[in-house]
C-alpha positions as a Markdown table, in Angstrom:
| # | Residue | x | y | z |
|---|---|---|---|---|
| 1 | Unk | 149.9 | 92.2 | 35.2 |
| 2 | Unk | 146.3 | 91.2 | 35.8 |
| 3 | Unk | 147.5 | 87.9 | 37.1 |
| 4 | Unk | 150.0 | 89.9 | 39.5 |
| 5 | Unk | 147.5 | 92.2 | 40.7 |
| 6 | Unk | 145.1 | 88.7 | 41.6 |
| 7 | Unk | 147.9 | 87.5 | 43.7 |
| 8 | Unk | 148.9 | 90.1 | 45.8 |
| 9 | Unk | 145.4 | 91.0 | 46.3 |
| 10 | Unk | 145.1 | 87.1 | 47.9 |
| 11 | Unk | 148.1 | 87.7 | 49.7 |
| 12 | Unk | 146.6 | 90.6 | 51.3 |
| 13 | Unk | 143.6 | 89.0 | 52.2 |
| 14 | Unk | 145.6 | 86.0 | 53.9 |
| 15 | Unk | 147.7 | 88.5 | 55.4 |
| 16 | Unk | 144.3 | 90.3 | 57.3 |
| 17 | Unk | 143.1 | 87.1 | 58.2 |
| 18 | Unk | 146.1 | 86.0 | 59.7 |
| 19 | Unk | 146.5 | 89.6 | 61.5 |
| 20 | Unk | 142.4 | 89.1 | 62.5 |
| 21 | Unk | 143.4 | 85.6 | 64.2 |
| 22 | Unk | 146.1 | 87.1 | 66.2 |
| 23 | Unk | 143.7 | 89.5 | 67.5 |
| 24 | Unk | 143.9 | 89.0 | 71.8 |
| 25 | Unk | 141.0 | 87.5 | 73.6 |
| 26 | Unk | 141.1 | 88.3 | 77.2 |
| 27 | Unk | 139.9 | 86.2 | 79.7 |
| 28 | Unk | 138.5 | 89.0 | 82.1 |
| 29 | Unk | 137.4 | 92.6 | 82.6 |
| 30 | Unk | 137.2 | 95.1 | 85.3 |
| 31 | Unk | 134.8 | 97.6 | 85.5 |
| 32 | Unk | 132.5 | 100.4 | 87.4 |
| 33 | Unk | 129.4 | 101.7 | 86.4 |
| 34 | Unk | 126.9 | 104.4 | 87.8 |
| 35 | Unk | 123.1 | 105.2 | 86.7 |
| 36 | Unk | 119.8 | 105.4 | 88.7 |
| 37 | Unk | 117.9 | 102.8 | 91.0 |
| 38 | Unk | 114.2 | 103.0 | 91.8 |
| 39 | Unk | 112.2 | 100.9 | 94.3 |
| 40 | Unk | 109.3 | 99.1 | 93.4 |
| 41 | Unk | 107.0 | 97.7 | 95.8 |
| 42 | Unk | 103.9 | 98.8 | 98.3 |
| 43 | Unk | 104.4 | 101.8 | 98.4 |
| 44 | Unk | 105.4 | 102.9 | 94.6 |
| 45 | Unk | 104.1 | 101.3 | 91.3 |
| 46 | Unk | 106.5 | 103.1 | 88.8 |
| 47 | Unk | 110.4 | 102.2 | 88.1 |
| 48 | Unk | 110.5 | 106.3 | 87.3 |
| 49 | Unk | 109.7 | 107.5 | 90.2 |
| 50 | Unk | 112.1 | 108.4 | 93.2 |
| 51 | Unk | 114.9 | 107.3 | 91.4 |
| 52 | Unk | 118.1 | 107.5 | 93.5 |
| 53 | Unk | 122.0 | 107.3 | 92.3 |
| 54 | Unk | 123.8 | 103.7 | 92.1 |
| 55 | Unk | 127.4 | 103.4 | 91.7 |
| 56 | Unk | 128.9 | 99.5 | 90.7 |
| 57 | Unk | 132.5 | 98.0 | 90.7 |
| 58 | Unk | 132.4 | 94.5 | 88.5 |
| 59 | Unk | 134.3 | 91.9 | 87.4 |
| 60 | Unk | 133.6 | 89.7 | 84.9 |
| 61 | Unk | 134.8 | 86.1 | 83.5 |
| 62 | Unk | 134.8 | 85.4 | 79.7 |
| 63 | Unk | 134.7 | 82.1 | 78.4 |
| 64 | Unk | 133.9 | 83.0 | 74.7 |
| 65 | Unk | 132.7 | 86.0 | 72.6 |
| 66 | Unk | 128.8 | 84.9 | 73.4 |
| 67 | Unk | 129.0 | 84.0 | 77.4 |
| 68 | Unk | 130.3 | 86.0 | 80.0 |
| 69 | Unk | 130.1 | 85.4 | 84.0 |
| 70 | Unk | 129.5 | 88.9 | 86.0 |
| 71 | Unk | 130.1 | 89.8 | 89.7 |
| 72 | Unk | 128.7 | 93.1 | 90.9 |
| 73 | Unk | 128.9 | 94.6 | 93.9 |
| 74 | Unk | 126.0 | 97.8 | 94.2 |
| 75 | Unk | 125.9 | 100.7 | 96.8 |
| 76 | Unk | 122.7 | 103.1 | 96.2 |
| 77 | Unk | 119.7 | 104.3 | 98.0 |
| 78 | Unk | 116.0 | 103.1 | 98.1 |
| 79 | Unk | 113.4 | 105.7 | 98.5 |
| 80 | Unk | 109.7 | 106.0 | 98.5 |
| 81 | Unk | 106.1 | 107.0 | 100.5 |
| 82 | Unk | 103.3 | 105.7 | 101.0 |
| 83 | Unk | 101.8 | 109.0 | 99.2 |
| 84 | Unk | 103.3 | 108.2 | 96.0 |
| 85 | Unk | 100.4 | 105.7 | 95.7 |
| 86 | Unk | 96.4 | 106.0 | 95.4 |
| 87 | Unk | 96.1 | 102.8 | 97.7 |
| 88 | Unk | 94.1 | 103.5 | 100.4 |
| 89 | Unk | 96.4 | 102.5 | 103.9 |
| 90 | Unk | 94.7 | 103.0 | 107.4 |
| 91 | Unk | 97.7 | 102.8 | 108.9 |
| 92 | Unk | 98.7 | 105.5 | 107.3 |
| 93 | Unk | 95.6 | 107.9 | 106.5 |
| 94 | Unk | 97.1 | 110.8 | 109.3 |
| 95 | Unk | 100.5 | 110.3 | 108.5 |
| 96 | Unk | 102.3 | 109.1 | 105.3 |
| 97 | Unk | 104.6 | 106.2 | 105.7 |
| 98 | Unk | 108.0 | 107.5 | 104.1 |
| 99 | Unk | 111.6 | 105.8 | 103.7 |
| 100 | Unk | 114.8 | 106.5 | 102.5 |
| 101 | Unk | 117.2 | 103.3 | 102.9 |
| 102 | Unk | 120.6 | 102.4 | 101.9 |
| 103 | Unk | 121.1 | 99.3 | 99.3 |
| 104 | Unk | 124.0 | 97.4 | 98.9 |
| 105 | Unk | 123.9 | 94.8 | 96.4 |
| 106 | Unk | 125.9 | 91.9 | 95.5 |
| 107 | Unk | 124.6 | 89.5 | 92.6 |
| 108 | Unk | 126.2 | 86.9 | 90.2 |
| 109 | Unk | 124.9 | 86.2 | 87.0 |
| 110 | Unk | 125.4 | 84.6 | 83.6 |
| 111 | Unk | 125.5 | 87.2 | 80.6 |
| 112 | Unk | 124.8 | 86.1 | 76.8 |
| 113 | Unk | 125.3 | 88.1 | 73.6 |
| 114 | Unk | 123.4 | 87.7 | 71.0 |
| 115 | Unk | 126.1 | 88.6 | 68.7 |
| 116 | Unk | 129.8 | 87.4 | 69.2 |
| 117 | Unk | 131.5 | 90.2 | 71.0 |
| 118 | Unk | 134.9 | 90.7 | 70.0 |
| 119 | Unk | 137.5 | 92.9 | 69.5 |
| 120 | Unk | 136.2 | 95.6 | 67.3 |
| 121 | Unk | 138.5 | 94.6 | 64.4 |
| 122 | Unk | 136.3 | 92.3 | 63.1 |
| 123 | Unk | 138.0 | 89.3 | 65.2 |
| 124 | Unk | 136.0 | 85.9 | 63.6 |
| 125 | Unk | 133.1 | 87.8 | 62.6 |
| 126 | Unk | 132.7 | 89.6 | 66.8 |
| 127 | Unk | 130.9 | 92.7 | 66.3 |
| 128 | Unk | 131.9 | 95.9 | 68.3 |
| 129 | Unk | 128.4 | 96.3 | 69.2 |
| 130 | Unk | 125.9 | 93.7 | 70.3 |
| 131 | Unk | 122.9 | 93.2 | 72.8 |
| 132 | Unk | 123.1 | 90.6 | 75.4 |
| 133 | Unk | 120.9 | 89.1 | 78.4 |
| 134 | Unk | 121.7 | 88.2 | 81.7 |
| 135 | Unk | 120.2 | 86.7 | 84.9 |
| 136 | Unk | 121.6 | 85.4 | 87.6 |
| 137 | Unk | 121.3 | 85.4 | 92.0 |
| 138 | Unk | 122.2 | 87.5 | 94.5 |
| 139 | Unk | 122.4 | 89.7 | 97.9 |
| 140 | Unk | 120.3 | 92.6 | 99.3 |
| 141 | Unk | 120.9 | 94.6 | 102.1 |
| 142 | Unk | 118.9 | 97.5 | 102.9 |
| 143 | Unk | 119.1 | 99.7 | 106.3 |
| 144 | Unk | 117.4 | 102.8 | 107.6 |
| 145 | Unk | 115.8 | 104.2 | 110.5 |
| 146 | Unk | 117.0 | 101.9 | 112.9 |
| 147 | Unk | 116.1 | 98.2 | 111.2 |
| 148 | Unk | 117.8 | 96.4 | 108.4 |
| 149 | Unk | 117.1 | 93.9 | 106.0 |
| 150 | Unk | 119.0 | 91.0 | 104.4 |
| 151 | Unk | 117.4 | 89.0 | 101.2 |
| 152 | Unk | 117.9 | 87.0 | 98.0 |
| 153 | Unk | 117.4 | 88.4 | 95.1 |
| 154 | Unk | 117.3 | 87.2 | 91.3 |
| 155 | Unk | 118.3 | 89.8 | 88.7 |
| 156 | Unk | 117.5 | 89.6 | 85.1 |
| 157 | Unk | 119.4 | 91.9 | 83.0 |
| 158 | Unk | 119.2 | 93.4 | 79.5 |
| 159 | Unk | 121.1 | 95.8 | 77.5 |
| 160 | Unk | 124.0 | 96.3 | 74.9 |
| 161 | Unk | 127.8 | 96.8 | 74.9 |
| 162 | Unk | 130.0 | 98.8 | 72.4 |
| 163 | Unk | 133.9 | 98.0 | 72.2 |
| 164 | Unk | 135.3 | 101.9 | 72.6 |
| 165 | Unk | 138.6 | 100.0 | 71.7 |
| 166 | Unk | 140.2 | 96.4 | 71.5 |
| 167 | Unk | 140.9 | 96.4 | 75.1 |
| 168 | Unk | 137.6 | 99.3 | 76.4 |
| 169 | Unk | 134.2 | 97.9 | 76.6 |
| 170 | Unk | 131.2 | 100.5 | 77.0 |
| 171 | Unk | 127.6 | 99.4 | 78.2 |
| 172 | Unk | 124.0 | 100.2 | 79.0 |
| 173 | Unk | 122.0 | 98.1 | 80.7 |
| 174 | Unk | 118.4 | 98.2 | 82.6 |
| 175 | Unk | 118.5 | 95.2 | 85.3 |
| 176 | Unk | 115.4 | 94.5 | 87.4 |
| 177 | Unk | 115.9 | 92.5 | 90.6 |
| 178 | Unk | 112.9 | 90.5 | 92.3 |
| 179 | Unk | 113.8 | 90.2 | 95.5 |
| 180 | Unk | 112.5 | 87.5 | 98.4 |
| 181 | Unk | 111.3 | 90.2 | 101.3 |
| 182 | Unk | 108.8 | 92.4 | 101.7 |
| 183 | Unk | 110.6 | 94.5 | 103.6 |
| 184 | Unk | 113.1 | 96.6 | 101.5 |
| 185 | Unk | 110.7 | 99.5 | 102.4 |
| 186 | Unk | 110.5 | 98.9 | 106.1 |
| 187 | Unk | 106.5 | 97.2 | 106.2 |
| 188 | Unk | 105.8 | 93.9 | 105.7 |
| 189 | Unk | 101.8 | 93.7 | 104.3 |
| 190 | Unk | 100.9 | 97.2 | 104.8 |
| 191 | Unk | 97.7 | 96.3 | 103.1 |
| 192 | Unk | 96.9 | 93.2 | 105.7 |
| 193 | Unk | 96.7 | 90.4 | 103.8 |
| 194 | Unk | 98.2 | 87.6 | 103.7 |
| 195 | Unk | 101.0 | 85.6 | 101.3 |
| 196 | Unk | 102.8 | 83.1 | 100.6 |
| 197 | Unk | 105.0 | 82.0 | 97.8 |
| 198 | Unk | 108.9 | 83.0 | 96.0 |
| 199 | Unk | 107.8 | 86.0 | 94.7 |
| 200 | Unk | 104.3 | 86.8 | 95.7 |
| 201 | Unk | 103.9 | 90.9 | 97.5 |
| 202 | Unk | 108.0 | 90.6 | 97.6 |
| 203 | Unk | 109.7 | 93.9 | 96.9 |
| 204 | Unk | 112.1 | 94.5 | 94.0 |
| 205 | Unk | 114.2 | 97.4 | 92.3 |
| 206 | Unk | 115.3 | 98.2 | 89.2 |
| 207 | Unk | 118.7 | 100.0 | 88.1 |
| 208 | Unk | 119.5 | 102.0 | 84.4 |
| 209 | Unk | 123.4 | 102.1 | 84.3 |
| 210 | Unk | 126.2 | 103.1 | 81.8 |
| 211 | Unk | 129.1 | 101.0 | 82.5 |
| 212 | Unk | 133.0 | 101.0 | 81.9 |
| 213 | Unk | 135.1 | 97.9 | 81.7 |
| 214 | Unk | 138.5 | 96.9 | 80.7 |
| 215 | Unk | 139.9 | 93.6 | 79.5 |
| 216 | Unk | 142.7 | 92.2 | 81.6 |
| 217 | Unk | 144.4 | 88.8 | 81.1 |
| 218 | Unk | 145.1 | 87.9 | 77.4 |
| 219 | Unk | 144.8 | 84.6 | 76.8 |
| 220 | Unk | 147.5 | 82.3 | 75.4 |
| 221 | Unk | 147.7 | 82.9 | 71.6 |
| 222 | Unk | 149.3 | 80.0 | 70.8 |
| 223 | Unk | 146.4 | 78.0 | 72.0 |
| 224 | Unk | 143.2 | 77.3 | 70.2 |
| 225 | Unk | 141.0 | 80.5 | 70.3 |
| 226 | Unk | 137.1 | 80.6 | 70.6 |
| 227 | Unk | 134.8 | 80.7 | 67.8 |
């Protein structure tokens, strides 16, 4: 009896194992996501304050549980005054310098988990939870009161993502993007000085988001699956 009870209880393990490895891996997701975008820059220090909505539609490429590709595409609202600051503008000492421009945002970028990302069953040891990074280039587009802007940006992303269910991804993620103008508020070197370089007095923004995602495209099971 013993020995019977040892076999069946292999057989039952080889029989999960064999159920784990026909687990589907998909080769992409579709997704939307919405949260709140804040400008940093000239004329506002904090990435709480003014915060505007920010709705995303994404796709994204999966070449293994740990490395993803992302596209995003980002509609949402830039806002901010010269008040919201204790700098000292002479431009602006009768009247406050305020804006309230519209963002659209389109970026690529390369996503890593630090944990494989699976299935949620357990597929080869993927967790159903798992933090990842990201960074990546992209496209800004601000426009308000009569002028608009076009720039590069680089966004570097963290956050985490939980499998809802083998096919429903759920994630939060904080993404800060640096971008190449000074000019997403409207005033380029409102304090009249000079600068040069990639980064240096440039404008950026920074979005929190929950996102929503769905895997589309199984891949073949037949063929040799990622570790």
């Amino acid at each position: 009896m013993k020995m019977r009870a040892v076999i069946l209880s292999m057989l039952l393990l080889f029989s999960l194992g064999i159920a784990a490895q026909d687990e589907d891996e998909y080769k992409m997701d579709i997704g939307a996501g919405a949260g709140m975008v804040s400008y940093e820059g000239d004329f506002n220090g904090s990435v709480l304050k003014d915060m505007q909505p920010v709705f995303t539609l994404s796709s994204r490429w999966i070449f293994n549980p740990r490395m993803a590709a992302r596209l995003n595409v980002s509609y949402g609202k830039l806002k901010g005054s010269s008040a919201d600051v204790d700098t000292y503008f002479p431009e602006f000492e009768e009247q406050p310098y305020e804006f309230d421009n519209k963002l659209v945002d389109v970026g690529l970028r390369f996503e890593y988990n630090f944990l494989p990302y699976g299935t949620g069953r357990e597929y080869r040891g993927a967790k159903p939870l798992t933090p990842f990074v990201a960074l990546g280039i992209g496209a800004t587009n601000v426009s308000g009161d009569g002028y608009s802007e076009f720039t590069l940006n680089v966004p570097f992303a963290v956050g985490v993502k939980y499998k809802l269910k083998p096919r429903v991804n759920l994630g939060l993620e904080w993404a800060i993007h640096f971008s190449m103008s000074d000019l997403l508020d409207g005033k380029k070197d409102p304090y009249f000085v000079k600068s040069s370089g990639a980064f240096k007095n440039k404008d950026c923004y920074s979005a929190l988001q929950l996102t929503l995602s769905y895997d589309i495209m199984p891949k073949c099971k037949i063929c040799n699956k990622d570790e």
